[in-house]
Residue, then its C-alpha position, 0 to 999 in steps of 0.5 A: x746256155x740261154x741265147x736270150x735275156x729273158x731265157x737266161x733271166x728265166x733260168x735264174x728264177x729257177x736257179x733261185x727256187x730254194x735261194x734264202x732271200x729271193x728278193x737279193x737273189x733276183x738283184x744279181x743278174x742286174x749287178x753283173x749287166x751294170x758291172x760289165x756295161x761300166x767296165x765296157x765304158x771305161x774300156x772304151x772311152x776312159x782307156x782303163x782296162x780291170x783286170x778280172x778279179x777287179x771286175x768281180x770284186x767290182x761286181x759283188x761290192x755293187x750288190x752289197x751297195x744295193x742290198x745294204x740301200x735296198x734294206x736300209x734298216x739292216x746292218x749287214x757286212x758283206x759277208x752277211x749280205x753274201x750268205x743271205x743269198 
């Protein structure tokens, strides 16, 4: 497990290699920190507590928002987006 960000950042790069559109795939981490950092704010200034799958299903509905923004003139569903990947 990588003790740094840019180790685990790199380690994604090579995790991605064969991923079908490398441009998603480098989106994910980002979608995982912005997810985690929103669920830690609510958490200690809002009081609400997510439970896990709530917090994941937060996660992969973030990435479709900016895959679908990102590539504008796409219309994907999310199973699309996922599978792209």
């Amino acid at each position: 497990m990588p003790s740094k960000i840019d180790e685990t950042l790199f380690s994604w790069e090579i995790a991605g290699v064969g991923a079908t559109n490398r441009e998603r795939w480098r989106m994910i981490p980002a979608s995982i920190w912005w997810t985690i950092w929103r669920e830690r704010n609510e958490r200690c200034f809002e009081n609400r507590n997510n439970n896990l799958q709530e917090v994941k299903l937060k996660c992969v509905l973030l990435f479709c928002f900016w895959c679908t923004n990102v590539y504008s003139n796409e219309t994907e569903s999310i199973i699309d987006v996922l599978g792209s990947i």
